[in-house]
MMTF fields as JSON, N, C-alpha, C and O atoms, coordinates in Angstrom:
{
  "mmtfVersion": "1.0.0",
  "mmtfProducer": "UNKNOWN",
  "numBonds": 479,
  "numAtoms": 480,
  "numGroups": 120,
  "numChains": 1,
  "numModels": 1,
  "chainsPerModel": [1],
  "groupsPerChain": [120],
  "chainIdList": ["A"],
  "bondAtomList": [4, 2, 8, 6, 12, 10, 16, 14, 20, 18, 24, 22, 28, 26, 32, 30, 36, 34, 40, 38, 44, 42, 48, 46, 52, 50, 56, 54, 60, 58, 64, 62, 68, 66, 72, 70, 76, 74, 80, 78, 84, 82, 88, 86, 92, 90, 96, 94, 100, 98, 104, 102, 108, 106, 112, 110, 116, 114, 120, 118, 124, 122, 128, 126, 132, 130, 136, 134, 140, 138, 144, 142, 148, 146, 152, 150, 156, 154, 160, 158, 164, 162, 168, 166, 172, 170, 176, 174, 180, 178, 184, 182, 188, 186, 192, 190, 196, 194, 200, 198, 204, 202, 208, 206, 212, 210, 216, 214, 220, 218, 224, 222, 228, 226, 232, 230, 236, 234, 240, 238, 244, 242, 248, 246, 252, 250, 256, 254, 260, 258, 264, 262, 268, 266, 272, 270, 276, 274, 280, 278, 284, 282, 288, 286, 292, 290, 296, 294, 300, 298, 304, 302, 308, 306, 312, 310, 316, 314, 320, 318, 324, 322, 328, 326, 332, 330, 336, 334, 340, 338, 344, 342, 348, 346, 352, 350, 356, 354, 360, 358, 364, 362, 368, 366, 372, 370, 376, 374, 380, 378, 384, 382, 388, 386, 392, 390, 396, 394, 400, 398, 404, 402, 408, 406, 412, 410, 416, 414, 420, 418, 424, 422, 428, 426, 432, 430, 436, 434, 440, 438, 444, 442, 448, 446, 452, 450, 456, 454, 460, 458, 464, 462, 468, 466, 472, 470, 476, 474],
  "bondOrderList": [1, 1, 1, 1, 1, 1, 1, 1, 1, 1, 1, 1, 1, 1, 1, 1, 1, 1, 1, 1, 1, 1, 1, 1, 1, 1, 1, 1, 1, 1, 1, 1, 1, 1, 1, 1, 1, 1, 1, 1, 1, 1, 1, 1, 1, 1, 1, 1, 1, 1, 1, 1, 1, 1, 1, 1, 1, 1, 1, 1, 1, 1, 1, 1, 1, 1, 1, 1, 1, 1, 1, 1, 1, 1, 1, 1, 1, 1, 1, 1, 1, 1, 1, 1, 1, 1, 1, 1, 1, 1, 1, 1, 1, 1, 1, 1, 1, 1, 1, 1, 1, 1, 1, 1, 1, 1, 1, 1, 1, 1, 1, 1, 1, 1, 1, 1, 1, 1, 1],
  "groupList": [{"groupName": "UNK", "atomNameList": ["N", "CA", "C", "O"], "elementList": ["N", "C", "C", "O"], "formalChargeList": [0, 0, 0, 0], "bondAtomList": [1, 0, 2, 1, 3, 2], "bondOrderList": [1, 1, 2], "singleLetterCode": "X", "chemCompType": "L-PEPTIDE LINKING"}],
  "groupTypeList": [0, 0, 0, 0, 0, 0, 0, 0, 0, 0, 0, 0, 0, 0, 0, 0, 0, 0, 0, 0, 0, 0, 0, 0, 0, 0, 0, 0, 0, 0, 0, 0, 0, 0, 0, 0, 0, 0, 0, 0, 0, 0, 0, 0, 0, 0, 0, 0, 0, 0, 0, 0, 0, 0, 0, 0, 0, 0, 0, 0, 0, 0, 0, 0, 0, 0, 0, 0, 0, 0, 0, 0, 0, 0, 0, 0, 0, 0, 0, 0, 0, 0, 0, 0, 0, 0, 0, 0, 0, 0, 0, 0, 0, 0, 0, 0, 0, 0, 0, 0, 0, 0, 0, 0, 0, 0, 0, 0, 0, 0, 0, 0, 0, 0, 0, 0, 0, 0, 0, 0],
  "groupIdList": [1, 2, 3, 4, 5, 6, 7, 8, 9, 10, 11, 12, 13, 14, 15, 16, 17, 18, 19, 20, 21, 22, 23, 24, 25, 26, 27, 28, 29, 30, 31, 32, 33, 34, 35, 36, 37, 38, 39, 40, 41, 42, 43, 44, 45, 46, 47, 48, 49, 50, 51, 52, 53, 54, 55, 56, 57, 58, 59, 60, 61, 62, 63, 64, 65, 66, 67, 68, 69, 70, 71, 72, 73, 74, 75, 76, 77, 78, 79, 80, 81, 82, 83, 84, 85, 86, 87, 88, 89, 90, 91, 92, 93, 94, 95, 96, 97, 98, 99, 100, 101, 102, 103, 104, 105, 106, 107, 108, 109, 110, 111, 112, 113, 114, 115, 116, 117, 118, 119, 120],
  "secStructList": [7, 3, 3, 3, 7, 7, 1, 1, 1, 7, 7, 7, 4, 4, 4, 7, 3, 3, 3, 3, 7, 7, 1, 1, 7, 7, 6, 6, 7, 7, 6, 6, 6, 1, 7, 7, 1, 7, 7, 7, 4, 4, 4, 1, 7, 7, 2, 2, 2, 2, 2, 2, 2, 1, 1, 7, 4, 4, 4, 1, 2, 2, 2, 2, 2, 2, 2, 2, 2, 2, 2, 2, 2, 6, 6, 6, 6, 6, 1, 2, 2, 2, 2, 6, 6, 6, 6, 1, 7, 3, 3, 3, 3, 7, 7, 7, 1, 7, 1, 1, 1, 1, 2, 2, 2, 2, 2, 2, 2, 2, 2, 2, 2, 2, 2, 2, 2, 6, 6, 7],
  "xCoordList": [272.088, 271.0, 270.767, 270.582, 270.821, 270.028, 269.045, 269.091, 268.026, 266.582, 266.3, 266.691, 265.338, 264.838, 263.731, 262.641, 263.804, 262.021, 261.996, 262.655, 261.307, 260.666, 260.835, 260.575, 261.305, 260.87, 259.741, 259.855, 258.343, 257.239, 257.081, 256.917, 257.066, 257.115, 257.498, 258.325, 256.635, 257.034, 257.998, 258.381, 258.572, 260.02, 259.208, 258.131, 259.856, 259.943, 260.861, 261.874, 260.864, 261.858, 262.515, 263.726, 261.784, 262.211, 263.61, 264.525, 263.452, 264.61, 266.05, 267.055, 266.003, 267.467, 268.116, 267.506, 269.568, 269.837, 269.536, 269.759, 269.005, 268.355, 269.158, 269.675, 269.384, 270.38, 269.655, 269.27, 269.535, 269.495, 269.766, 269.97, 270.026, 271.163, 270.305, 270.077, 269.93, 269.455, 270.694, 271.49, 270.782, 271.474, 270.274, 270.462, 269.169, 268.241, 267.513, 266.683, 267.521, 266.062, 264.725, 264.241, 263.664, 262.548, 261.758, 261.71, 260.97, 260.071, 258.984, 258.6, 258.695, 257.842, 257.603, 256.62, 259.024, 258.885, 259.996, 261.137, 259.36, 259.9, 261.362, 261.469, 262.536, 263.545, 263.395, 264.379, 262.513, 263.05, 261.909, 261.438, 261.314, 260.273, 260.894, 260.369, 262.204, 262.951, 263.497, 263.7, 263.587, 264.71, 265.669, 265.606, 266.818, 267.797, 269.212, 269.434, 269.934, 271.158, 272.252, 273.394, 272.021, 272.96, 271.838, 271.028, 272.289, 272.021, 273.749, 274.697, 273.471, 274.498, 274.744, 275.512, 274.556, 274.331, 275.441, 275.254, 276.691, 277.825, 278.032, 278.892, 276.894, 276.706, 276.099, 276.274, 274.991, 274.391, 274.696, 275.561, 274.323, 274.887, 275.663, 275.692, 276.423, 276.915, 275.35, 274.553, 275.314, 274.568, 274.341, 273.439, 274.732, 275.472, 274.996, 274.687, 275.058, 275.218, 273.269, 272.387, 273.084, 271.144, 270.557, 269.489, 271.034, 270.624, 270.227, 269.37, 271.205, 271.217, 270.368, 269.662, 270.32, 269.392, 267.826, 267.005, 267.803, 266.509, 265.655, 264.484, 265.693, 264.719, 264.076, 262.92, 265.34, 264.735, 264.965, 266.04, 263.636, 264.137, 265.513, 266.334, 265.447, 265.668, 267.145, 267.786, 267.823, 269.11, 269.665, 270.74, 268.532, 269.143, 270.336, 271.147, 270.611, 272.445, 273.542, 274.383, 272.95, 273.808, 274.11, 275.221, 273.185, 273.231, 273.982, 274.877, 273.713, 274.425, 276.041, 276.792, 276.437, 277.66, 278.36, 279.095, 277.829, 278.43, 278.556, 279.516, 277.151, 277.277, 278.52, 279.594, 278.313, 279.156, 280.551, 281.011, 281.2, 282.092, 282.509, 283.721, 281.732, 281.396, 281.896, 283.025, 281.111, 281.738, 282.789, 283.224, 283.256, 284.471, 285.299, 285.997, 285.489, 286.133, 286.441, 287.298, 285.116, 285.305, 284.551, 283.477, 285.171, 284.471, 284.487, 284.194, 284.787, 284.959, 283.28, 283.16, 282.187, 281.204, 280.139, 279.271, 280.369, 279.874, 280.384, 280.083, 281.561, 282.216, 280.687, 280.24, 280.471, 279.953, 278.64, 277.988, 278.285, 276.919, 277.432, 276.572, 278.942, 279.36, 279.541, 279.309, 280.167, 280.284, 278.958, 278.987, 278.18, 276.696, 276.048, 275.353, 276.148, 275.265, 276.066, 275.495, 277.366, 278.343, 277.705, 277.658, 277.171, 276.847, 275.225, 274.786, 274.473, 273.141, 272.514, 273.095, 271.027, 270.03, 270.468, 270.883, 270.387, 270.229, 269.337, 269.059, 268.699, 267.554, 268.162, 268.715, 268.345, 268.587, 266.949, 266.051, 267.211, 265.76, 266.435, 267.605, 264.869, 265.231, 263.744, 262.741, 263.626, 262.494, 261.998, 260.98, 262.84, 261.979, 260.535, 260.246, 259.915, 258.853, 258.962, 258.109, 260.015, 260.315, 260.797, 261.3, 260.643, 261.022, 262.327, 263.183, 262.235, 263.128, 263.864, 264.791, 263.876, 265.361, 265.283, 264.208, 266.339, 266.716, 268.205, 268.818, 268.889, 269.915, 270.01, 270.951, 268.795, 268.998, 268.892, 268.983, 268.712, 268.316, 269.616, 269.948, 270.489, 271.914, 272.777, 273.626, 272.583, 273.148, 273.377, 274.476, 272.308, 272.178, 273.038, 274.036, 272.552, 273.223, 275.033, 275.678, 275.525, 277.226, 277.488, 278.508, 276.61, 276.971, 276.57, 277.343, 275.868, 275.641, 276.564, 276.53, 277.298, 278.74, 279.913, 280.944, 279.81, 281.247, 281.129, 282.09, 279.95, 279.67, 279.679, 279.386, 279.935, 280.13, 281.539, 282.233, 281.766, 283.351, 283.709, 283.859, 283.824, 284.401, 284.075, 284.799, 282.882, 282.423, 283.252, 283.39, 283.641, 284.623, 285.714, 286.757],
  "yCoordList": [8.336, 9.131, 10.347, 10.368, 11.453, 12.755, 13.339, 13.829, 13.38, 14.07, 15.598, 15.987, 15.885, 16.927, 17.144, 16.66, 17.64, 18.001, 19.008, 19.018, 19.669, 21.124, 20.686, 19.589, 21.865, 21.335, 21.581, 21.553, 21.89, 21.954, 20.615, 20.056, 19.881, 18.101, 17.627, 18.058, 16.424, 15.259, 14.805, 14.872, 14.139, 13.181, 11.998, 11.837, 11.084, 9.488, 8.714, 9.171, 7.517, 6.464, 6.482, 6.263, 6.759, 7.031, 7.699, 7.353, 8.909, 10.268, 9.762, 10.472, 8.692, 8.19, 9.47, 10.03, 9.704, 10.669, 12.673, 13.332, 12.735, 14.316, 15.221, 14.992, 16.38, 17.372, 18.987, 19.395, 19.494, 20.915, 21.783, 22.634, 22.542, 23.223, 24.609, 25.166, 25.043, 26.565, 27.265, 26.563, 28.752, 29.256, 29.612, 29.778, 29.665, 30.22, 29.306, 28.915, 28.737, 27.906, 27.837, 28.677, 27.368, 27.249, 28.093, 27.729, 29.525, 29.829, 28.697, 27.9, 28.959, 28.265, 26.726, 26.023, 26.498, 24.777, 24.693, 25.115, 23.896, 23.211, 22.716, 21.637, 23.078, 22.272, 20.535, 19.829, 20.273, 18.704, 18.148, 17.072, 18.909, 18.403, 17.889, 16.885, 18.431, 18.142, 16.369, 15.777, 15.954, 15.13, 14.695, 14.037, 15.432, 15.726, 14.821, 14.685, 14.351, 13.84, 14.964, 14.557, 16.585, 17.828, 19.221, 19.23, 19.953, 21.742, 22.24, 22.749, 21.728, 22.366, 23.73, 23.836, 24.671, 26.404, 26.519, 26.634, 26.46, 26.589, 26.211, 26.649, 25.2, 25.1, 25.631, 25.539, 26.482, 27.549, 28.743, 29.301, 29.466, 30.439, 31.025, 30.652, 32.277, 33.242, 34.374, 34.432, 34.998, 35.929, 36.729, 36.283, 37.432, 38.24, 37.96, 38.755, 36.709, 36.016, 35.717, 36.176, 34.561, 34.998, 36.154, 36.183, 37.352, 38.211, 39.202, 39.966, 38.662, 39.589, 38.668, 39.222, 37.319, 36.668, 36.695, 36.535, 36.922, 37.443, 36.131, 36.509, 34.944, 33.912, 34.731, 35.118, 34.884, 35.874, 34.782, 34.416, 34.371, 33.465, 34.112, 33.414, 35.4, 36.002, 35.572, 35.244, 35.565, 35.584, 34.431, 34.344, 33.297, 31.937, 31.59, 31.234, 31.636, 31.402, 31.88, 31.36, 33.092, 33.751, 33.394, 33.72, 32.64, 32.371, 31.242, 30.973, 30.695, 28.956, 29.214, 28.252, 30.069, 30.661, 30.994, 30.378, 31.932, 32.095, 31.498, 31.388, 31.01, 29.661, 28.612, 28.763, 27.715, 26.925, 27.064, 26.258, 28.695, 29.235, 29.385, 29.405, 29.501, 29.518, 27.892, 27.729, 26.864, 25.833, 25.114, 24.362, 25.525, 25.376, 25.613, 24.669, 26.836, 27.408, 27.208, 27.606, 26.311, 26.045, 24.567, 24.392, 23.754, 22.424, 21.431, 20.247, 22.112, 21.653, 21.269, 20.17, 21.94, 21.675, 20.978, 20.26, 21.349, 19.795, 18.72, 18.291, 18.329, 16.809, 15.669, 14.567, 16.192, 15.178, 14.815, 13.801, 15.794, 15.057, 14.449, 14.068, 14.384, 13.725, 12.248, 11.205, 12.472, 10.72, 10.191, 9.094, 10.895, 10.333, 9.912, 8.902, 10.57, 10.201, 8.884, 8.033, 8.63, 7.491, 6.141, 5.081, 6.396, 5.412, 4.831, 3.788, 5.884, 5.468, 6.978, 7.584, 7.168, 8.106, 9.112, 8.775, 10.25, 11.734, 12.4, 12.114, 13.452, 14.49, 15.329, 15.099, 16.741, 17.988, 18.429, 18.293, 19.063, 20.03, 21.429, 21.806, 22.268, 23.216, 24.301, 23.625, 25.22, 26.209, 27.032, 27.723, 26.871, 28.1, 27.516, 26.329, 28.411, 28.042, 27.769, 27.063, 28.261, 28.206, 26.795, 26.609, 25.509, 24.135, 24.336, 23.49, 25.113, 24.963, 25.847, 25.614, 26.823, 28.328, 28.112, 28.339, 27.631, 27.322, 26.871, 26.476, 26.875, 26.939, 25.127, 24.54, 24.535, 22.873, 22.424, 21.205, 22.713, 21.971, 22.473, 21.682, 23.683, 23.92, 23.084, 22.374, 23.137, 21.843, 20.647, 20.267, 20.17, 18.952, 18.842, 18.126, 19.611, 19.314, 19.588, 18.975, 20.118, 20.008, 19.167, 18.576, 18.714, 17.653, 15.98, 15.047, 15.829, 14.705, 15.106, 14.411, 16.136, 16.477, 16.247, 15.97, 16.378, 15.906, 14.176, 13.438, 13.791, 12.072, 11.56, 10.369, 12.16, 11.664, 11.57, 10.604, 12.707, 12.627, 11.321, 10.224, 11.423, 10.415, 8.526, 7.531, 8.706, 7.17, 6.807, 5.668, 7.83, 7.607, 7.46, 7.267],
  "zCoordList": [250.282, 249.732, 250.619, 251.835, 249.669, 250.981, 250.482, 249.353, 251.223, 250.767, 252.251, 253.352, 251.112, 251.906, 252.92, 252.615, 253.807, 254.452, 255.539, 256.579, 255.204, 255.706, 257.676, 258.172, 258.383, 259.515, 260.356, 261.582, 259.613, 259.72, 259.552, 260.636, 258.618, 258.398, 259.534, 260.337, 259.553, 260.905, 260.376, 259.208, 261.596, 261.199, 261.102, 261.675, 260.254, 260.187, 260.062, 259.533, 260.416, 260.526, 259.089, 259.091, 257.579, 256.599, 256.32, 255.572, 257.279, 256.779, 257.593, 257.589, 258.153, 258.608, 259.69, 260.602, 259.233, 260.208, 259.339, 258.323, 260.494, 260.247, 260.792, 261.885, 260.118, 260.189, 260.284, 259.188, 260.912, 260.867, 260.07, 260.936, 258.756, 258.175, 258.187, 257.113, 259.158, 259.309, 260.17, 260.794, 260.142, 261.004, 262.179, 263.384, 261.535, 262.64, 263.045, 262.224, 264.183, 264.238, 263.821, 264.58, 263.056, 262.584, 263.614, 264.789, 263.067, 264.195, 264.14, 263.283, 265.313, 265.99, 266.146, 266.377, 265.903, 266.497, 267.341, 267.154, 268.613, 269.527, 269.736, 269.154, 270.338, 269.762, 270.463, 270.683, 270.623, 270.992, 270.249, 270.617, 269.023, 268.184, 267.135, 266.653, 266.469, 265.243, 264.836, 263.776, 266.402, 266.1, 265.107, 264.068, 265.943, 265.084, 265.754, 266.957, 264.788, 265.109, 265.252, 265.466, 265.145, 265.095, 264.152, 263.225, 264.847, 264.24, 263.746, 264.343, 262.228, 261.623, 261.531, 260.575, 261.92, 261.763, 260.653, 259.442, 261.36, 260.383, 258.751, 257.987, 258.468, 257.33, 256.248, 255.033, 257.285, 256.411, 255.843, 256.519, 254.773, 254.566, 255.759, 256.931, 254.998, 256.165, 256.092, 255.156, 257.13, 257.608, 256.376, 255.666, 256.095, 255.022, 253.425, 252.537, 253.443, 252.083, 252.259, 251.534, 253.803, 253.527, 253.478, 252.867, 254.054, 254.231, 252.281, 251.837, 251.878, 250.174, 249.331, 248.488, 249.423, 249.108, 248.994, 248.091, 250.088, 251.113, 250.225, 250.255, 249.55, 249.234, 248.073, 247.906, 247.239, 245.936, 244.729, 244.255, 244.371, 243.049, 241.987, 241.392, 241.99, 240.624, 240.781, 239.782, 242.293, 242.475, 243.114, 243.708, 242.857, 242.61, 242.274, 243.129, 241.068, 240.339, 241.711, 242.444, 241.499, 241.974, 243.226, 243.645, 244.109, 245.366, 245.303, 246.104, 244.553, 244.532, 244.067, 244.232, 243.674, 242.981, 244.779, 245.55, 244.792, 246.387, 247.541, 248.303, 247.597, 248.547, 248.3, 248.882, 247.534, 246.754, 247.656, 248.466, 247.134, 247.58, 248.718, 248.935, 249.55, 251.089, 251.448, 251.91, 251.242, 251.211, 251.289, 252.161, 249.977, 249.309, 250.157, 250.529, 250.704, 251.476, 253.337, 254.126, 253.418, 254.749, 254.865, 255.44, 254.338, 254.274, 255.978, 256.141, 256.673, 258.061, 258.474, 259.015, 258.302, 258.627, 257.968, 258.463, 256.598, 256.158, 255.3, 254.185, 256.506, 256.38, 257.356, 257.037, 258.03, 258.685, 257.905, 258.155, 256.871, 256.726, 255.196, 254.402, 254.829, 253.679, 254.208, 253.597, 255.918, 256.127, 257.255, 257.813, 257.383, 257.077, 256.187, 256.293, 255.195, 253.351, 253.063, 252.381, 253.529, 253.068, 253.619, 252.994, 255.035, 255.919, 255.794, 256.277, 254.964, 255.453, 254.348, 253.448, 254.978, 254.193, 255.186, 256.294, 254.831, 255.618, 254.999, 253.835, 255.688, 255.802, 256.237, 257.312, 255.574, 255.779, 255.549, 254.717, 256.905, 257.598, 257.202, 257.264, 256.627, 256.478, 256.938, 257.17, 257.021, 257.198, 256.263, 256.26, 255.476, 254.007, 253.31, 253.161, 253.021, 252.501, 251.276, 250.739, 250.585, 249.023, 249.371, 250.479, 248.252, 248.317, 247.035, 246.773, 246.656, 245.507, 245.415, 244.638, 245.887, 246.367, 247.548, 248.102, 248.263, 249.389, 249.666, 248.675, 250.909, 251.428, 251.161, 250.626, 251.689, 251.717, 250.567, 250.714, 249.165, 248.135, 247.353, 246.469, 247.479, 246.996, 247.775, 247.237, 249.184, 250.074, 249.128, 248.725, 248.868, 248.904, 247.425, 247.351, 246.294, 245.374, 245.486, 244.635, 246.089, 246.677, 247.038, 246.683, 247.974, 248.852, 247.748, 247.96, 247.095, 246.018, 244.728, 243.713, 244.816, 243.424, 244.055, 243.442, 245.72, 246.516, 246.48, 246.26, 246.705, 246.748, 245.44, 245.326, 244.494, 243.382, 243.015, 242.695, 243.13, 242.734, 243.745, 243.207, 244.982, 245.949, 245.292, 245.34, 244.818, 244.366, 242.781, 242.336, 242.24, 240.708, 241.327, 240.701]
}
């Protein structure tokens, strides 16, 4: 199972192993506040790709189109949170204020279409 939570949110024993997937660290929290099993950076967009985004609903599709691609293309960084989700619950932490255009909630849906295919 992988769920989401803000890293303004406390951690709990709930979210299993917790993952980072920002390139930037969360302003203003602590890094030994997260507890985290890893800071995926590499998994997050490229620079480039958040940067045109800028957390614009309108260009949603479009973000998930490219992202996706990004992925696709370099699946080296998130293998590990495919054989985490295999083993147990994961929590991808993320910092946007938007809960629903975000880098972690396109995450998550790749990452639950790669765990699907793998379980057929």
């Amino acid at each position: 199972m992988i769920q989401l939570k803000r890293a303004y949110d406390a951690a709990a024993k709930s979210d299993g192993a917790r993952f980072l997937v920002e390139r930037l660290w969360p302003r203003g929290v602590k890094k030994d506040s997260l507890a985290l099993e890893a800071w995926l950076k590499d998994v997050a967009p490229s620079t480039n790709l958040r940067k045109w985004f800028s957390h614009d609903p309108a260009k949603w599709s479009e973000f998930r189109r490219r992202y996706f691609e990004e992925l696709r293309t370099n699946p080296q960084p998130w293998e590990p949170l495919l054989a985490a989700a295999r083993r147990g619950r994961v929590t991808l932490v993320y910092s946007s204020h938007d809960t629903e255009h975000n880098n972690a909630v396109a995450l998550k849906d790749f990452l639950e279409k790669k765990l699907g295919k793998k379980a057929a």
